[in-house]
VEXDREN-2710 file (C-alpha; in Angstrom, 1 decimal):
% VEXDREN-2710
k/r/px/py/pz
1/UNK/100.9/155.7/163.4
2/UNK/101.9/159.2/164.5
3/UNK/102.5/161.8/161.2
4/UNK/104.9/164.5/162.8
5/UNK/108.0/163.7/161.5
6/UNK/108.6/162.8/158.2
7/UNK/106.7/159.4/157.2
8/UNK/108.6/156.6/155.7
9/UNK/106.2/156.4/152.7
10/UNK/108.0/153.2/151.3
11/UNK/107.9/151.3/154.4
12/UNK/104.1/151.8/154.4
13/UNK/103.8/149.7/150.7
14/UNK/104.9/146.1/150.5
15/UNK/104.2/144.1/147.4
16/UNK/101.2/143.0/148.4
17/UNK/99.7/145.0/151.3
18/UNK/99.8/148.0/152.8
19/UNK/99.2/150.2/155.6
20/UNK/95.7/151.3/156.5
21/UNK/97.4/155.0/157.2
22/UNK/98.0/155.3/154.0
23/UNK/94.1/155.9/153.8
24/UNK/93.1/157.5/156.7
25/UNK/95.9/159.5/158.3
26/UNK/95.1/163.3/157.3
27/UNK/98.6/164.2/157.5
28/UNK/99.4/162.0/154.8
29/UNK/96.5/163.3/153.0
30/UNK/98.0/166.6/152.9
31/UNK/101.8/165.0/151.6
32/UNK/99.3/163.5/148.8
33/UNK/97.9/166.7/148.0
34/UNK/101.3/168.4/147.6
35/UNK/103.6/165.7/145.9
36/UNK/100.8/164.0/143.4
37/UNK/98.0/166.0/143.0
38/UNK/99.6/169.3/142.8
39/UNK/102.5/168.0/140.6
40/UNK/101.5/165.4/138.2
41/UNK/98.9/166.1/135.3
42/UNK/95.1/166.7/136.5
43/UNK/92.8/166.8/134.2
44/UNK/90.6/170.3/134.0
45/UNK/88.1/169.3/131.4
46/UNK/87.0/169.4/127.6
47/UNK/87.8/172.5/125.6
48/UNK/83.9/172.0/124.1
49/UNK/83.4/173.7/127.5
50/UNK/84.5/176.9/126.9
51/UNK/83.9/177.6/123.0
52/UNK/83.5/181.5/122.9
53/UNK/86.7/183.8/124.3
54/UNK/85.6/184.1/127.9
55/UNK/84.3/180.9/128.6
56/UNK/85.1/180.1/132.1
57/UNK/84.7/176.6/134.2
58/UNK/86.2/176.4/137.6
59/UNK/87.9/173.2/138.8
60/UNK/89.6/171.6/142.1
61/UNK/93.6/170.4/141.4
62/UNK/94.8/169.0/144.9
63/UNK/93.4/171.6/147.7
64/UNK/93.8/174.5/144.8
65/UNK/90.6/176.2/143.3
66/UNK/91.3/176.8/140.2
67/UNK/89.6/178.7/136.4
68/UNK/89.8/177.3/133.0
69/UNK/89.1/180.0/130.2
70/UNK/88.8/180.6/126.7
71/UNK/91.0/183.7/126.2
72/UNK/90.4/186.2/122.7
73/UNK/93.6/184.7/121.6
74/UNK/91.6/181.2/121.5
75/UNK/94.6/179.9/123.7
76/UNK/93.1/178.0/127.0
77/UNK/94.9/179.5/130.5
78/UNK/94.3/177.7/133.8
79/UNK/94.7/179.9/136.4
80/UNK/94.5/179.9/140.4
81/UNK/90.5/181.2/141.3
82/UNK/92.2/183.9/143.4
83/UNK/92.7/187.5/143.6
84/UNK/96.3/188.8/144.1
85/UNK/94.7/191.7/146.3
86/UNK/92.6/190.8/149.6
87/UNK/92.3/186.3/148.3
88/UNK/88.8/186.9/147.5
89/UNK/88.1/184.2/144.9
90/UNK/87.3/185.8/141.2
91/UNK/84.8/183.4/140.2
92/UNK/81.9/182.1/142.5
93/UNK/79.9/180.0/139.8
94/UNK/81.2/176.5/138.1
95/UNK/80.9/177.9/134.8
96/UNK/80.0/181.2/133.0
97/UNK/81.0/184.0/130.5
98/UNK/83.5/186.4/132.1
99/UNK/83.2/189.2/128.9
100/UNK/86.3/190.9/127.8
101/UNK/88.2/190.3/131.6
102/UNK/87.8/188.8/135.0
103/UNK/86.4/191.4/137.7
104/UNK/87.1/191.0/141.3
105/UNK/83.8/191.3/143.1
106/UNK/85.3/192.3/146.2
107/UNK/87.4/196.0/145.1
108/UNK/87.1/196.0/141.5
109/UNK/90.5/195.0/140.4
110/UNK/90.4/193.5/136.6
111/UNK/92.1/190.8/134.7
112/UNK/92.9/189.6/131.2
113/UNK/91.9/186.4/130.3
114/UNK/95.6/185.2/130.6
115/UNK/95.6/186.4/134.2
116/UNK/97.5/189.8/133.2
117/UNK/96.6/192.8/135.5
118/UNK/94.4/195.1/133.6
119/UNK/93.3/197.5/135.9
120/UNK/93.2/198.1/139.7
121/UNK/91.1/201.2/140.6
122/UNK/92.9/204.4/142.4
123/UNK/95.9/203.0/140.7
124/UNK/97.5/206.5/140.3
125/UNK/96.3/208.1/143.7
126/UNK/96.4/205.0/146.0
127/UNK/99.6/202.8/145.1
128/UNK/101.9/205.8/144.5
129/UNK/105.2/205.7/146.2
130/UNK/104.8/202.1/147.6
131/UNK/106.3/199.1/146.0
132/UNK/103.5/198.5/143.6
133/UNK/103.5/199.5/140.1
134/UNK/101.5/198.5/137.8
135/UNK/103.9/196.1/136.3
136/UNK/104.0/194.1/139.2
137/UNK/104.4/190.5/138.5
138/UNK/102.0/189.8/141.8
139/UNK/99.3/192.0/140.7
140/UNK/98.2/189.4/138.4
141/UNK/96.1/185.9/138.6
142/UNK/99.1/183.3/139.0
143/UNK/98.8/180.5/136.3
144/UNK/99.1/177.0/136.6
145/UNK/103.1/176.1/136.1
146/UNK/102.1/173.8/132.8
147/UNK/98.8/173.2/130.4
148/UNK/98.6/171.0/127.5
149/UNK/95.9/169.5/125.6
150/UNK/95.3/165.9/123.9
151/UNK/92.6/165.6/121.6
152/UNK/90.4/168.2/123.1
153/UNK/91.0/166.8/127.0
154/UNK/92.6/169.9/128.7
155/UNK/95.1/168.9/131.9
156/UNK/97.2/171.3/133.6
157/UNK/100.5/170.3/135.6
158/UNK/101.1/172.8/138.9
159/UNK/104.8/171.8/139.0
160/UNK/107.0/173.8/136.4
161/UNK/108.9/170.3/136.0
162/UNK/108.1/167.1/135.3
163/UNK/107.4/164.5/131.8
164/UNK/105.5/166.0/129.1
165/UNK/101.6/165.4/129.0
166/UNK/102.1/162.5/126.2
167/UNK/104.8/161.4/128.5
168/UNK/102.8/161.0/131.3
169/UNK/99.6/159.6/129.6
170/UNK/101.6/156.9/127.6
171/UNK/99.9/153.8/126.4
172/UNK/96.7/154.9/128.7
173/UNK/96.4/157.9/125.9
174/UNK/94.2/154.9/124.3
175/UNK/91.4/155.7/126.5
176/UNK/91.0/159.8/124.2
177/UNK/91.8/158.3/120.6
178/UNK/89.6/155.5/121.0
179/UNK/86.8/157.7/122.4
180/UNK/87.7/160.4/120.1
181/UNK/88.2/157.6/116.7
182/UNK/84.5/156.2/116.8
183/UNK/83.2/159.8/116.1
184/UNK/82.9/159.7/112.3
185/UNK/84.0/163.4/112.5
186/UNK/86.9/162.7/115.2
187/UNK/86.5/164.5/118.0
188/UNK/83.6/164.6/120.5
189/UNK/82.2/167.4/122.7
190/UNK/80.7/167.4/126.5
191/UNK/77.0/166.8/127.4
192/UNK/77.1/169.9/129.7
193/UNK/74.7/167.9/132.4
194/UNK/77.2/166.7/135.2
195/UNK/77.0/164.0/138.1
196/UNK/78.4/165.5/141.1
197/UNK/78.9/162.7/143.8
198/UNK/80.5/163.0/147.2
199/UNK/81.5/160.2/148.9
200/UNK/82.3/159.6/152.7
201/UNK/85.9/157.7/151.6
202/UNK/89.5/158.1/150.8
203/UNK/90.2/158.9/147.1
204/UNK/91.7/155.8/147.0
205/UNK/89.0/153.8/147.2
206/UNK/87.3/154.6/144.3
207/UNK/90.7/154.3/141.8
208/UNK/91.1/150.7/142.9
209/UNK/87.3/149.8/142.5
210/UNK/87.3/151.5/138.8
211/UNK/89.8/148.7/138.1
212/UNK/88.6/145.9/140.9
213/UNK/87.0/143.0/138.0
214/UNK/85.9/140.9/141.0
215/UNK/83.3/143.0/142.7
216/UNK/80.9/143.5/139.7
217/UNK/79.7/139.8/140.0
218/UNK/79.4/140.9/143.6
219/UNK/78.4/143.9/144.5
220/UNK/76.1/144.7/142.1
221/UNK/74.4/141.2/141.7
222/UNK/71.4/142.2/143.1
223/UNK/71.0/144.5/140.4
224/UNK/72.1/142.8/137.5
225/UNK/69.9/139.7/138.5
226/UNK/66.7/141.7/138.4
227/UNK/67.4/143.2/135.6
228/UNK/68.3/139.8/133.7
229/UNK/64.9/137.9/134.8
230/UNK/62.6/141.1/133.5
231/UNK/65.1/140.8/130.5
232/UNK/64.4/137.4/129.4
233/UNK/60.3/137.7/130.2
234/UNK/60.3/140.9/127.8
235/UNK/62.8/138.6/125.5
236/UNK/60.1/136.1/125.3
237/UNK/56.9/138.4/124.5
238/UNK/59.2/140.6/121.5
239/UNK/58.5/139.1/118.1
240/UNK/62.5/140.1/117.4
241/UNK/63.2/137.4/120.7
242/UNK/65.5/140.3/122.1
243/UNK/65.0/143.1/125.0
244/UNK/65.5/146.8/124.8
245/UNK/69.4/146.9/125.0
246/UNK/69.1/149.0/128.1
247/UNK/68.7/146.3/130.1
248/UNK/71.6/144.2/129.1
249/UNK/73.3/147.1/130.3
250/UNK/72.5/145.9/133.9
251/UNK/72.1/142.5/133.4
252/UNK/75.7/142.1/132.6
253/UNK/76.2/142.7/136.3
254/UNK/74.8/139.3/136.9
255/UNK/75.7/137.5/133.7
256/UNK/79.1/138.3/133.3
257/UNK/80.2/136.2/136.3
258/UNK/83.6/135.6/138.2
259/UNK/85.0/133.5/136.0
260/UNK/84.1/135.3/133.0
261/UNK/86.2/138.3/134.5
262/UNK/88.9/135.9/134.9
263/UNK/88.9/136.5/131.2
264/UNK/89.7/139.8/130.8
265/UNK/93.2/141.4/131.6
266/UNK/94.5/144.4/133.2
267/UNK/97.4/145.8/131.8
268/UNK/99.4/148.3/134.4
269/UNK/101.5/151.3/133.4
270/UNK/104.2/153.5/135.1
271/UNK/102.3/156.4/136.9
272/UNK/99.8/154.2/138.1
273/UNK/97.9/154.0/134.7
274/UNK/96.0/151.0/133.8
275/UNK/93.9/149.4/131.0
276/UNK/90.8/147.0/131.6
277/UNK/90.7/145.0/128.2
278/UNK/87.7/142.5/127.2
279/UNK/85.1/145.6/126.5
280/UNK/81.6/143.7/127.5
281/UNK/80.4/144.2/123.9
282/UNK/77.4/146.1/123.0
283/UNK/76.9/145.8/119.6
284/UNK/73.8/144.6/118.3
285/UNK/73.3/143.9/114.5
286/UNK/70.0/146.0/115.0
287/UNK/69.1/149.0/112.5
288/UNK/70.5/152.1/114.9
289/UNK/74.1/150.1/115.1
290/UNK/74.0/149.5/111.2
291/UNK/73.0/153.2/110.7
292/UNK/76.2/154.2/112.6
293/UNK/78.4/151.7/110.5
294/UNK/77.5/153.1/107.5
295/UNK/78.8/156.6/108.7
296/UNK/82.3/155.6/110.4
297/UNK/82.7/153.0/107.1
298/UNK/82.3/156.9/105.0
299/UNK/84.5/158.7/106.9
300/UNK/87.4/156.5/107.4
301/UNK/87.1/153.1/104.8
302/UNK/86.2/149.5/106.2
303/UNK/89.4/148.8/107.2
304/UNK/90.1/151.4/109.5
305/UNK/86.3/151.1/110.8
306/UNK/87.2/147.8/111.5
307/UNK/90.1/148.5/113.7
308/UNK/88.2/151.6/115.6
309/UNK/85.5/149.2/116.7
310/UNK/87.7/146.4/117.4
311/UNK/89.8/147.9/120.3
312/UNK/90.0/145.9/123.1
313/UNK/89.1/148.2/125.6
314/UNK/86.6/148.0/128.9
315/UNK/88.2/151.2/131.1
316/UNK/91.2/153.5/131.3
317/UNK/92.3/154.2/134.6
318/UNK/95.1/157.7/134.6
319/UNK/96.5/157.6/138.0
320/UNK/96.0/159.2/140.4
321/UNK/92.4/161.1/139.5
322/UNK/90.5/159.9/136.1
323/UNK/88.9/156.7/135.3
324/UNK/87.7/156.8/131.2
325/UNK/85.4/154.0/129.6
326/UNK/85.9/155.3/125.9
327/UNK/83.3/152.8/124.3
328/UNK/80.6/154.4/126.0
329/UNK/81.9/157.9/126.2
330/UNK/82.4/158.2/129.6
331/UNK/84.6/160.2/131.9
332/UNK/85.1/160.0/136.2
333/UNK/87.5/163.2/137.4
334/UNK/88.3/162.2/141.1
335/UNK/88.8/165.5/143.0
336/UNK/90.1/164.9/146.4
337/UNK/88.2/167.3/149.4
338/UNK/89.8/165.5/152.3
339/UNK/91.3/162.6/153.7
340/UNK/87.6/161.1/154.1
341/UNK/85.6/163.5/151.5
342/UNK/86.1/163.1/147.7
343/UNK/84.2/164.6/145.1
344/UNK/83.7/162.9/141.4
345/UNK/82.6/164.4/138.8
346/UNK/80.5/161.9/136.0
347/UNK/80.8/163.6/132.5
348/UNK/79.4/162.0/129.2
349/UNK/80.5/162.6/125.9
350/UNK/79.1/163.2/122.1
351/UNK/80.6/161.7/119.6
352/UNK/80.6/164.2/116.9
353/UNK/78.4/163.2/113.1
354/UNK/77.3/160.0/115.0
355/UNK/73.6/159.2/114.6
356/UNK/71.0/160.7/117.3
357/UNK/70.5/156.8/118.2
358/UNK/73.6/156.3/118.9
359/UNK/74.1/159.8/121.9
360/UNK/71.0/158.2/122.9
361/UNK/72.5/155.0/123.7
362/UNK/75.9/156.0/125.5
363/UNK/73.3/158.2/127.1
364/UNK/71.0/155.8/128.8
365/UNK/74.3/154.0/130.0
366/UNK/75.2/157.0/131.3
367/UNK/72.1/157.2/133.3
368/UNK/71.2/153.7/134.0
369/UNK/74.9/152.7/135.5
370/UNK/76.8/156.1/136.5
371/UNK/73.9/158.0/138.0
372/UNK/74.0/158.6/141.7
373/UNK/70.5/157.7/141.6
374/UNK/71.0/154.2/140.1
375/UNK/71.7/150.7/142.3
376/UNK/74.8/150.2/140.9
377/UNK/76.6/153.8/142.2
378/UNK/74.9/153.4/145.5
379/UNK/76.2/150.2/145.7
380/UNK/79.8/151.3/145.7
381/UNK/79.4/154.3/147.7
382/UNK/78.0/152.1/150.3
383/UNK/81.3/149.9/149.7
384/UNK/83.3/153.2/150.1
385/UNK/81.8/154.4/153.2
386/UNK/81.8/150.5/155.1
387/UNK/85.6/150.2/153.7
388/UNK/86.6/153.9/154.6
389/UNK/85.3/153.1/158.4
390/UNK/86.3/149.6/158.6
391/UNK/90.1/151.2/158.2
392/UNK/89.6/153.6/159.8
393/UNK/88.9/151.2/162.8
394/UNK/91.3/149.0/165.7
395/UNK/90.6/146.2/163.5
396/UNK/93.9/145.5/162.0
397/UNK/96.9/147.6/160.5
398/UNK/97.1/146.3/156.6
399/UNK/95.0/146.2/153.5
400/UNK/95.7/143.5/151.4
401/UNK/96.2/142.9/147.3
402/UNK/97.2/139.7/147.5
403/UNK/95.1/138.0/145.1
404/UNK/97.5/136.3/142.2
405/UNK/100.4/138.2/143.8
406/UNK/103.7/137.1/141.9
407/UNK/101.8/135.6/139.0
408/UNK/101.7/138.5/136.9
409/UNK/103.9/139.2/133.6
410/UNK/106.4/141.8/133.5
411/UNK/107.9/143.3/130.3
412/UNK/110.0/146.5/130.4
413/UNK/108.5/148.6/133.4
414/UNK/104.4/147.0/132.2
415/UNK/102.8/144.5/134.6
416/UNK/100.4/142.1/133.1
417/UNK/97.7/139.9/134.6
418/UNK/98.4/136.3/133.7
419/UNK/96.1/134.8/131.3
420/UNK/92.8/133.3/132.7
421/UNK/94.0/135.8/136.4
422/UNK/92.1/139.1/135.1
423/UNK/90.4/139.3/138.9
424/UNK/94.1/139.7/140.1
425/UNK/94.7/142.8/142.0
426/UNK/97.8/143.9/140.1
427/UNK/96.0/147.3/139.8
428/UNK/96.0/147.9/143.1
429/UNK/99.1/147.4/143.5
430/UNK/100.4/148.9/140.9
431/UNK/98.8/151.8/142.0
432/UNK/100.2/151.9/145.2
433/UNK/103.6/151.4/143.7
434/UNK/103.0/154.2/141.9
435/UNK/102.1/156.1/145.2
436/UNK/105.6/155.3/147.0
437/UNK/107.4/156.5/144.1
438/UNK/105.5/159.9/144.2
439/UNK/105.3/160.4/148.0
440/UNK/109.6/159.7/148.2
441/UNK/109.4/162.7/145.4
442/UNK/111.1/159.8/142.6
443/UNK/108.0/159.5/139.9
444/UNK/108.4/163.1/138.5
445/UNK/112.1/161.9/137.9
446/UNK/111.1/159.0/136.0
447/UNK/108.8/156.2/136.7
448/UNK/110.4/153.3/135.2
END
């Protein structure tokens, strides 16, 4: 399908298919990059990143490299990583303290935390009588259009219009009060370690698998078998009858089984969004779990402990570039490098005046199932790659989501699975609803 004139994006989703373009064609990658991924929310990361004024992470929104910092004011800017001189970028590093300002390494031009021109040397002697003073509103480090925060979770917006944060999250702002409500204290703070994984795929590809309940039973089998079988010898040698819990954390692969998953439900938002309920519950009645009870049941009374740990929650998926699992403290930021390149970043979470038992638990699930080094990750990035060059291929023109097409529920704008259908692929195509709407330019207008 040829890209030079304008694209149809409509005509390339139908209800339940659509075009393999849609995932390989690089001009479309670049209408993606301008009408979602530089307009709607993208989240930039945790303010527990940057603590002390002058904090500094840098991060990717759409094709645009970008700095989050702590500023002396305590207010957090997001600014474009560039300088308004020669382009030179002003940070090289992920992270770092920038002092009192930013310094170009390139000609010594300085910056105020809030991107504010502080001082360019041979201001006087070198800019006089041309059309730069220092006042110059393009002397300084242009700012994202829009940055708000929810609950510690920083996003910035790159468009100047558009819904509200809390407009755009709506019912898939679960996924940071639920994480943020089972921390006895309320709020939790980043495990600085991150897992940095590029994959040779469309960004696409990993949003629907976040959401995909059929492959678990499948592609990760292997895994969760071998797991299960070592489980139930050391089950059978412990005087308590029961395995270290780490290794029902892979076992589920294998025991949760397709028709198990037909269990759960996905529930799909406008924006894309979409919830995963039917959490695969890890709570063991064993001392660690009955340590951390007693701490939540202090903080916020039985009843309300009781509700925390009774959300009905397995993942959060915020279209188009963050997939949460909030019972385990886990966060996937999707940050697109090409039409065939996409980075995600794998960042873990402390839940703050929770047990040391407790981080270490979330921690080994961290490890054992989100790891690039595990079976389960390599499993899917070997599913990206295959699916990515299978499209890519002569081999036919549409992907399909037909599973339990026209069987879903739909209440004012929210698509349900039907009960006993939670392997449909209403996510999918929800998403690429969602996707139409933004590539025609009609989702920042409303999405309903």
């Amino acid at each position: 399908m040829k890209t030079n004139h304008k694209p149809n994006f409509r005509k390339m989703v139908e209800p339940d298919r659509v075009r393999k373009e849609v995932y390989t064609d690089e001009e479309i990658f670049r209408h993606e990059m301008e009408r979602i991924h530089e307009t709607v929310w993208i989240y930039c990361g945790h303010e527990s990143q940057v603590k002390n004024a002058g904090d500094y992470v840098t991060v990717q929104i759409g094709r645009q490299p970008m700095i989050m910092v702590r500023g002396k004011d305590r207010k957090i800017n997001v600014l474009y990583n560039r300088c308004p001189h020669r382009g030179n970028m002003i940070c090289g590093d992920m992270k770092g303290n920038t002092g009192d300002q930013f310094r170009c390494s390139y000609h010594a031009w300085t910056f105020h935390h809030d991107g504010r021109l502080k001082n360019i040397p041979m201001m006087e002697s070198g800019y006089k009588g041309t059309r730069l003073t220092k006042d110059s509103p393009e002397l300084c480090m242009k700012r994202a259009a829009r940055v708000e925060a929810y609950r510690g979770f920083v996003f910035a917006s790159l468009a100047k219009d558009g819904p509200t944060l809390k407009e755009f999250l709506g019912e898939a702002i679960v996924a940071f009060d639920d994480m943020c409500d089972r921390a006895p204290e309320g709020e939790v703070e980043i495990v600085p370690n991150c897992f940095r994984v590029i994959q040779h795929s469309n960004w696409k590809l990993f949003m629907e698998n976040q959401i995909d309940a059929l492959h678990p039973s499948v592609t990760h089998q292997s895994t969760g078998r071998a797991a299960h079988e070592v489980e139930k010898q050391l089950a059978k040698k412990a005087k308590s009858g029961e395995a270290p819990l780490s290794y029902h954390m892979l076992s589920a692969f294998a025991t949760v089984t397709i028709d198990k998953w037909d269990n759960f439900q996905t529930i799909n938002y406008p924006y894309g969004h979409c919830i995963l309920t039917g959490y695969m519950g890890l709570r063991p009645q064993d001392p660690d779990t009955l340590a951390y009870d007693k701490v939540m049941i202090k903080a916020y009374g039985r009843k309300r402990f009781e509700e925390i740990v009774g959300v009905n929650i397995h993942h959060v998926l915020v279209y188009p570039g963050l997939s949460v699992q909030s019972p385990l403290q886990q966060l996937r930021a999707v940050r697109p490098l090409g039409v065939d390149r996409t980075l995600t970043e794998i960042w873990h979470f402390r839940l703050k005046g929770a047990p040391e038992a407790i981080y270490r638990r979330s921690l080994a699930y961290y490890n054992l199932v989100n790891s690039p080094a595990t079976l389960i990750n390599a499993d899917d990035l070997e599913n990206f790659w295959k699916c990515h060059t299978g499209l890519s291929s002569d081999g036919g023109d549409w992907v399909s989501f037909a599973r339990h097409h026209g069987r879903d529920i739909e209440n004012k704008g929210v698509v349900s699975s039907a009960p006993n259908m939670g392997t449909s692929e209403a996510p999918m195509r929800n998403q690429m609803k969602a996707w139409a709407k933004y590539m025609s330019g009609a989702a920042q207008e409303g999405s309903r």
